[in-house]
N, C-alpha and C positions, 0 to 999 in steps of 0.2 A: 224146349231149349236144348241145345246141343250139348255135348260136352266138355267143347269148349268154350265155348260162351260163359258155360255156367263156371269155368275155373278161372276166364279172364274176370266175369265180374267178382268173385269170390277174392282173386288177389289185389284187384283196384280197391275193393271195400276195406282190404289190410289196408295197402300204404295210406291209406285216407285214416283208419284207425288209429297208424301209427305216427302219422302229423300229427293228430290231434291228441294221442298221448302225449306226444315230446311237447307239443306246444301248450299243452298242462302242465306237466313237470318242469320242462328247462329252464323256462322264468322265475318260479319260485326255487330253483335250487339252485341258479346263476345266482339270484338274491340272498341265497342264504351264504352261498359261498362268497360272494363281496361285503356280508358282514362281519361274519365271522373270519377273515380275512384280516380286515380291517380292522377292529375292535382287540385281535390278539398282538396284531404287530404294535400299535402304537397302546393299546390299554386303556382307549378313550370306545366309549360305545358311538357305533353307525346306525344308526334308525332309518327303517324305510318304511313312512307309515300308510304311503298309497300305496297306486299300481308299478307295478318295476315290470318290464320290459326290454328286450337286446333285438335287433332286427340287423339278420347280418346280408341282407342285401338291399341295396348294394354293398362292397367292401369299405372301406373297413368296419365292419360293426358298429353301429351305435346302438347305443344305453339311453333307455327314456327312464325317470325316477322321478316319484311325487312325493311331497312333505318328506322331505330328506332333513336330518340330524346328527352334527356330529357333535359328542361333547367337549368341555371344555379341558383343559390340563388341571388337575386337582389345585392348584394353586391362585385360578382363574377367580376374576370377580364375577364371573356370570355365568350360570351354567353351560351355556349351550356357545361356541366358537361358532359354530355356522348352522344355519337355519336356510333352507331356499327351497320356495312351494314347488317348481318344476325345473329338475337338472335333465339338459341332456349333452350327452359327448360322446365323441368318437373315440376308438382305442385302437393303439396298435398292436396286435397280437405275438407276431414275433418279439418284442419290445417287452411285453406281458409274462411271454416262456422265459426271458433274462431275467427274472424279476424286477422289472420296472416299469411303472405306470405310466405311460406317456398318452396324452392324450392331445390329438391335433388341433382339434374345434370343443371349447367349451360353450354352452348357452344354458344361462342363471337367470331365472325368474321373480324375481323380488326375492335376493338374497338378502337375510343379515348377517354380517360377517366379525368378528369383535378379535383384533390382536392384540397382544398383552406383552411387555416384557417385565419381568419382575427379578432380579437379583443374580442377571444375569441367563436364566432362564429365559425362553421364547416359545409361545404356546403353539405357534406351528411348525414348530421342531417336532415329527411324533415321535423319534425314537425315545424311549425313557431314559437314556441318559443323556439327553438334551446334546448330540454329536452331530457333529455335521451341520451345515449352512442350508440346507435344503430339506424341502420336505418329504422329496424322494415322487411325489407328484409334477411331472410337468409338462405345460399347458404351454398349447401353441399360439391360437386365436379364441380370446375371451368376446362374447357378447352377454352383457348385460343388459337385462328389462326390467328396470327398475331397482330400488334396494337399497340397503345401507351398510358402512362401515366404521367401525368406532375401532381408535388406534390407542394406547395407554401405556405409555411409559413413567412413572411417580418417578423414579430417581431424575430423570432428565427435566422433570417436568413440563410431559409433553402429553395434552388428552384429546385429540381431534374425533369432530364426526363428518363423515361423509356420505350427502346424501346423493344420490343419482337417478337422473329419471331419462326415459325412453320416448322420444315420439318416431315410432317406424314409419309412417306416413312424410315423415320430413321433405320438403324441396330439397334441400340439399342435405349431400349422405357426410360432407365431414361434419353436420351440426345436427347427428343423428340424438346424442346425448344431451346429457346436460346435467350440472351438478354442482353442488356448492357446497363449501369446508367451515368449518366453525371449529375451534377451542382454541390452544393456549400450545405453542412450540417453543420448548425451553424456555417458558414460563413467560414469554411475551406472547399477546392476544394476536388472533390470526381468524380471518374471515379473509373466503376466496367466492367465487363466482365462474363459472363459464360452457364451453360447449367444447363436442368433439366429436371424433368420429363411433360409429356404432359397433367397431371391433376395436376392443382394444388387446396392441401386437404386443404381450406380456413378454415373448421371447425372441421372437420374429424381428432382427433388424431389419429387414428389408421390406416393411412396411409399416414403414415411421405410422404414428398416431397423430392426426392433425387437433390440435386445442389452442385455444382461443378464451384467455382469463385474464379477470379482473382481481385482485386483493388488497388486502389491507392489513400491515403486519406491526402493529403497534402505530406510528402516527406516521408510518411510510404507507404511502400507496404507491401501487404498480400495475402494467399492462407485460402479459406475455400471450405471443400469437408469433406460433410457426409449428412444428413438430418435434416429437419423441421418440426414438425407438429402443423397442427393450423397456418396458415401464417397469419391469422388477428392478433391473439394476443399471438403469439410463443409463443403458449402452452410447447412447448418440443422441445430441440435443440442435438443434436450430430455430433459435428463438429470437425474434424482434423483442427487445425487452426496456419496457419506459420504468423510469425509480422517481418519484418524488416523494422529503416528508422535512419535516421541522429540525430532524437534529439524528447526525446517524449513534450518536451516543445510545441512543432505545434500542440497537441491534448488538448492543456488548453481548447478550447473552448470545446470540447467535453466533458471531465470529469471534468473537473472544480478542478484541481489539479495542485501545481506548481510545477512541475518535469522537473529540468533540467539535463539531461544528455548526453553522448556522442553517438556513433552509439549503438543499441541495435538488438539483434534477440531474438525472442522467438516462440519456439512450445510445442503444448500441447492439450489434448481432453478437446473440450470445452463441457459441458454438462448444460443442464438448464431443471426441471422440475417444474411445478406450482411457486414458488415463490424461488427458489434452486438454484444457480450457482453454479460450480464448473468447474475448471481446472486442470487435473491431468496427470499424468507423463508429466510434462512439464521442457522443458530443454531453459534458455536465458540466452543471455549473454549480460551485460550492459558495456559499454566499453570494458577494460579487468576483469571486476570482471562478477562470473558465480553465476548464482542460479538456484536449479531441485528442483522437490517434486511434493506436491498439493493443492489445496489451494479452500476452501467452503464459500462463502458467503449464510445466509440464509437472506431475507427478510422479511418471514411472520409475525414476533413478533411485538412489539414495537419500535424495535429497531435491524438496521441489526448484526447478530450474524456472526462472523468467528472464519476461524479454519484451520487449517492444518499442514503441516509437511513439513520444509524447509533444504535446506540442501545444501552447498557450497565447490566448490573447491577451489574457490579465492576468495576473496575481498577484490578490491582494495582500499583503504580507500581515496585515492584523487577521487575516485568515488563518494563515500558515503558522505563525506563531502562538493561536490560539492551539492549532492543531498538534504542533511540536508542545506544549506545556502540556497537553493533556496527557499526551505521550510519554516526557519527561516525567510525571507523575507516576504513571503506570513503572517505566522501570525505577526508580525510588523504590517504589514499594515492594517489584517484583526481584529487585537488586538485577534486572537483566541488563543496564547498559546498551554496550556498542553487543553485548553475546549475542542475541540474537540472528549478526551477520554471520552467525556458525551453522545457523539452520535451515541457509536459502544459498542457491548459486543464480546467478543472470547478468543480463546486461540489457543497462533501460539507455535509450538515445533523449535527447528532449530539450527543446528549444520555446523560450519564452519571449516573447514581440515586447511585455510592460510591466512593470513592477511597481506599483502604490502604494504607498503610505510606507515604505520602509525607513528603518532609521537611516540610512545612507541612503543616497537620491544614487538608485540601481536603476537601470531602464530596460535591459535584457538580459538574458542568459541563452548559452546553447553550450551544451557538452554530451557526456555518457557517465554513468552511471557502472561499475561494473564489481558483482562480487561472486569470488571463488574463494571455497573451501575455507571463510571467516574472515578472508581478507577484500577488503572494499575499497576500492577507486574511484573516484570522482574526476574526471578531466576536465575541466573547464577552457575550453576553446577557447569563449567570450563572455566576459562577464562585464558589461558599459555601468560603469560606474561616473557622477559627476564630468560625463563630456570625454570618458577617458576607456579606455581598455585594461580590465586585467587578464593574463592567460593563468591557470594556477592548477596545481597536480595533487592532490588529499590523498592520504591512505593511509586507512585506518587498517590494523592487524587485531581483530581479536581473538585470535588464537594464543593471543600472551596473558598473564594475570599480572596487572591488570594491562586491558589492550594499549595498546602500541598508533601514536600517530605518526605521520609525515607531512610539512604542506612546505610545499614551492611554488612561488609567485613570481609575477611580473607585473607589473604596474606601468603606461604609458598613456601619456598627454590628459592625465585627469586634472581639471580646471578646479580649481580652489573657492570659486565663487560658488560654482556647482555644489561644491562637495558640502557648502553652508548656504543651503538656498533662504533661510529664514535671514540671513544680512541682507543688509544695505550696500554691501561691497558695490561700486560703480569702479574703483580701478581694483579691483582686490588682485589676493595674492594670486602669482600666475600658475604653471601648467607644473604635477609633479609627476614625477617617474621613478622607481623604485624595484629593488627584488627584496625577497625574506625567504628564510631557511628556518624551519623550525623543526623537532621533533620532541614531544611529548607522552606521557602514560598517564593514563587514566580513565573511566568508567562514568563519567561527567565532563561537561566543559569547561565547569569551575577548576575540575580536579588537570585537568588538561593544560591549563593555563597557570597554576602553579606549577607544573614541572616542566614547562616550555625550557629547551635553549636550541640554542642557534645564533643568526645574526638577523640586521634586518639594513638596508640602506636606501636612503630617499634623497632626491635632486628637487629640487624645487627654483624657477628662473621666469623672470617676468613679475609685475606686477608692483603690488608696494605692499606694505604694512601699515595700517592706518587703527583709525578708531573704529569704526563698523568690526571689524574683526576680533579687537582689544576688547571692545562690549559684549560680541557672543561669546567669546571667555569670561564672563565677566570678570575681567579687571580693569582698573581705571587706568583710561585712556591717555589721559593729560600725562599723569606721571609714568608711566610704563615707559612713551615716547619718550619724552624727558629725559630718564633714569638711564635707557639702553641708548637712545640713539642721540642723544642733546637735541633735541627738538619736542616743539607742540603739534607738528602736522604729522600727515603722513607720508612716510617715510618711502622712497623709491627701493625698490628690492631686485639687485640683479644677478644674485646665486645663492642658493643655502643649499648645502649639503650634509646630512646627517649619517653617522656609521653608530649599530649597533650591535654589542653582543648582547647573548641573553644565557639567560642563566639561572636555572629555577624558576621560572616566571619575571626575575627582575630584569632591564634592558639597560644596559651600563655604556654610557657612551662612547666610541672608539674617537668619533670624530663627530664633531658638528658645529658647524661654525655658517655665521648669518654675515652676509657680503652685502653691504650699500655705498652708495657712494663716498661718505662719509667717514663710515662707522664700519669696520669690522668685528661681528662678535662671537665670541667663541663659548659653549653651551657645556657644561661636566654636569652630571650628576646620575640620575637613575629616573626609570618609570617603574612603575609594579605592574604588571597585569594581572593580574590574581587580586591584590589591593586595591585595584587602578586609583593609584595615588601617586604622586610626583615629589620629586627631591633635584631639584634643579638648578643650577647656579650661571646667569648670565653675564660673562665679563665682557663688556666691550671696548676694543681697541683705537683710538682713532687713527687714519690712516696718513693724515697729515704728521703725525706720532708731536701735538704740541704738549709742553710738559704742563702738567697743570688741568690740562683743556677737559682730559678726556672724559666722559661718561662714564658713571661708578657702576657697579654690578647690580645686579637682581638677581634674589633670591626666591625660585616656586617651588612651594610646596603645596600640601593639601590635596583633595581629593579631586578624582578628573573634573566632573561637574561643577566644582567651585573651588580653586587654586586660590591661594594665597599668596600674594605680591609682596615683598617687601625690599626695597632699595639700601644698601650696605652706603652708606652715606662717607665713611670712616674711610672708605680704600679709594686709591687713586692708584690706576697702573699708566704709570708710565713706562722704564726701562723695563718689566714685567709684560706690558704688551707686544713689545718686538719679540717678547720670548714665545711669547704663547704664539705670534703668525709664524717667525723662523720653524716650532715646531709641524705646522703643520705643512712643509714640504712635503715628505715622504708619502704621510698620507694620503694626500691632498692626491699625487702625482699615480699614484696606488688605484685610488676608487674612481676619479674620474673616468677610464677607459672602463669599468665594470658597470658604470651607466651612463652606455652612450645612447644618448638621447638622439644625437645627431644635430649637423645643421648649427642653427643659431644658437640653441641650448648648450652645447660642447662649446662654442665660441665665448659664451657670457659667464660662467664655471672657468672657463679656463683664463680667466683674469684676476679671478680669486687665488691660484694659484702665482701668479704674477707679482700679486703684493702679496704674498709667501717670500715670496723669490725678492723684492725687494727689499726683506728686512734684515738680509743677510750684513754682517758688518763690513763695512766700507762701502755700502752702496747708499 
């Protein structure tokens, strides 16, 4: 052999020596340096009880490790936080010289995983003084082959476990996974079901995670099927999502709202981007009443902003007021009242086609809804009441102690037979039209309704006054007629007009007075709203003014539901009733133009003011 030959194979046989040294050594001292590494920063011990291995081509490096262990935080219920028979991941080394662990590709081999929070502490926080929101580990694309995770928060009382299984073989790769959830999420029982894809993008938005689940979260069930990105901190959701269950009252603990009501479904696309919800064309139905549209919550401000667009074919009002009393309940208890509208801004649109079983025969509604900075608006466009139209403006201020209301109305061509659909009326009372002006404080409606003042004024023309009507007041028909208008029939009605002020809750009459052909009568006394009780005194005039002839007065009082009649038998107005029509020129001439009804209705009113005008002396 030459002498060189004999020096090339002599240095070929080094580099081969000295592969096979480093490839002795480098592995066990990478190993030793990633535990000791580990174990000093956070103070929890790293176990690596197989083979450990780094193979750095191609780049970036990957880490093989077998029976990997990290322990638990000393405060943990179980020793060991994580357990997984084969890890391996890639690392990024520049990223590594910053001191930071970043790791692109994870892949976990029947992990067990156990997170814990306890007294404010978080067991995969490893710094020892539990700083920071991060583990200071992060992971780009997780794949999981099998394993489990168990979640444990006692004070929220919140203990799930998660189990997840692998088929790589799959026909189709978003139903790579598969997994199912059991325990108890703030303290209501929870069982999930489903599938998914076989990377899951932990940090990576931009490739959402596709899943596909079934649950059951106390006696609610549901379906979601769409994707996630960012499973650490759903960055971004798109979710078809089905709700049905018996009463969402079993989800208090969840939202922290008192909502009681009957069975409900609801579907709709759930979507959430950085601080953004929204749910849109979504269709539920709560009992028998229905509501669709969309509906935005935004977070990022000071304050969450909403918004959206609502829109109903039913609503059943023994719904709604089941749902308002539960409510009503909740602030009682919590003293929050109208505050609440201190802690939300938005503006809701929302338009109702039918309205059921309400105590006023209501057929639709459409307005907006609108609250800024504690003060809340309600505009009511249309609100068909009884055959009729109201338009009316709400606003509530609760930035006062106690809050502060406003409401202004309009009332047009609402039918009186409508507005008592349980009579017999066949001619009843005709079409009324009205404004009111209130402004009130209070923290309740009752409390609302005592401090009411303002005015309130109503036209009412057409129709008559009879018995059917007399009976759903219950009072007796025969004598009422009799007593106010000297008859046993029913009575033709061709103008009434009523003015009130208010004042503290009570409504003291300015003007009111009942126009028939016959009989003119004119109305003093009070209502209470806050009591709803009546103190009412009818005198009636006759317009032929014969002395002797006329109809004595009535006197109501008693509670709204069941008033007491009683006929002043003792008083006769005669030269007293010209006094009491002569007064009502002014007024009379005053209010008419402030409800102009128009048309026939201004025509029929303004002949009431006519025998005004005739009782003047010398005519």
């Amino acid at each position: 052999m030459s002498a060189a030959r004999k020096w090339i194979s002599i240095g070929v046989g080094a580099v081969v020596l000295l592969m096979a040294l480093i490839a002795a050594f480098i592995d066990p001292l990478l190993r030793h340096i990633a535990v000791q590494t580990v174990t000093g920063a956070s103070g929890r011990q790293l176990a690596i009880a197989g083979d450990f291995n780094v193979d750095f081509f191609p780049w970036p490096p990957r880490v093989r490790a077998e029976g990997v262990s990290f322990a638990n935080a000393e405060w943990g219920t179980e020793p060991m936080m994580l357990e997984v028979e084969v890890l391996e991941f890639t690392i990024e080394v520049l990223a590594l010289l910053r001191g930071e662990l970043v790791a692109p590709e994870v892949i976990a081999s029947s992990p067990r995983v156990v997170l814990e929070r306890r007294e404010g502490r978080r067991n995969w926080i490893l710094s020892r003084d539990q700083s920071g929101a991060e583990t200071g580990v992060h992971i780009g694309r997780l794949v999981v082959n099998g394993g489990a995770l168990t979640y444990r928060d006692p004070a929220a009382k919140t203990e799930l476990y998660l189990g997840i299984a692998t088929n790589p073989e799959s026909a189709q790769p978003d139903t790579a996974t598969t997994f199912s959830v059991n325990g108890r999420l703030r303290g209501v029982p929870l069982s999930a079901s489903g599938s998914g894809g076989e990377v899951l993008a932990l940090r990576d938005t931009s490739q959402p995670f596709p899943i596909d689940m079934r649950f059951q979260l106390a006696a609610v069930r549901g379906t979601v099927d769409g994707t996630v990105s960012g499973l650490t901190a759903l960055s971004a959701l798109d979710l078809a999502v089905n709700l049905s269950g018996k009463n969402l009252a079993q989800l208090r603990p969840l939202v922290d709202v008192a909502v009681d009501v009957p069975a409900f479904k609801v579907a709709g696309q759930l979507s959430h981007r950085e601080q953004q919800w929204s749910i849109s064309r979504f269709d539920a139905s709560i009992g028998d009443s229905h509501l669709a549209g969309s509906l935005q919550v935004d977070f990022a401000g000071a304050k969450p902003m909403f918004g959206g667009n609502v829109s109903s074919k039913l609503i059943d009002f023994d719904t709604l007021d089941r749902v308002l009393e539960s409510n009503a309940k909740e602030n009682s208890q919590t003293n929050g009242g109208f505050k609440r509208l201190r802690e939300v801004n938005g503006k809701l649109q929302f338009a109702l086609d039918r309205i059921r079983d309400a105590p006023l025969p209501l057929d639709s509604a459409t307005g907006t809804l609108q609250v800024r900075d504690g003060v809340a608006t309600v505009d009511l466009s249309t609100l068909g009441l009884a055959g009729g139209r109201i338009t009316s403006n709400v606003r509530v201020d609760a930035t006062q102690t106690p809050s502060a209301a406003q409401v202004s109305a309009r009332i047009e061509g609402m039918t009186m037979s409508k507005l008592f659909p349980s009579s017999s009326l066949a001619h009843g009372i005709g079409a009324l039209g009205g404004k009111l002006q209130l402004t009130a404080q209070g923290d309740s409606y009752d409390r609302m309704l005592s401090t009411a003042d303002g005015s309130a004024e109503f036209v009412i023309t057409g129709g008559e006054i009879g018995a059917p009507l007399l009976e759903l007041l219950q009072l007796d028909p025969g004598s009422v007629l009799r007593y106010m208008f000297g008859s046993r029939s029913n009575v033709p009605l061709e103008c009434a007009i009523a003015q009130f002020k208010i004042d503290n809750g009570v409504m003291r009459t300015q003007t009111f007075v009942i126009d028939t052909p016959s009989v003119t009568v004119v109305v003093e006394g009070t209502i209470n709203l806050a009591g709803r009780t009546l103190d009412l005194t009818a005198k009636p005039v006759s317009s032929g003014f014969r002395l002797f002839s006329a109809p004595v007065p009535v006197h109501i009082s008693g509670s709204f539901s069941k008033p007491d009649v009683q006929a002043d038998t003792s008083s006769v107005f005669a030269r007293g009733g010209a006094a009491l029509l002569l007064g009502l020129i002014n007024p009379l001439a005053a209010l008419l133009p402030l409800i102009d009804l128009g048309g026939e209705t201004a025509a029929q009113c303004s002949e009431l003011l006519k025998k005004a005008e005739a009782a003047k002396p010398g005519r």
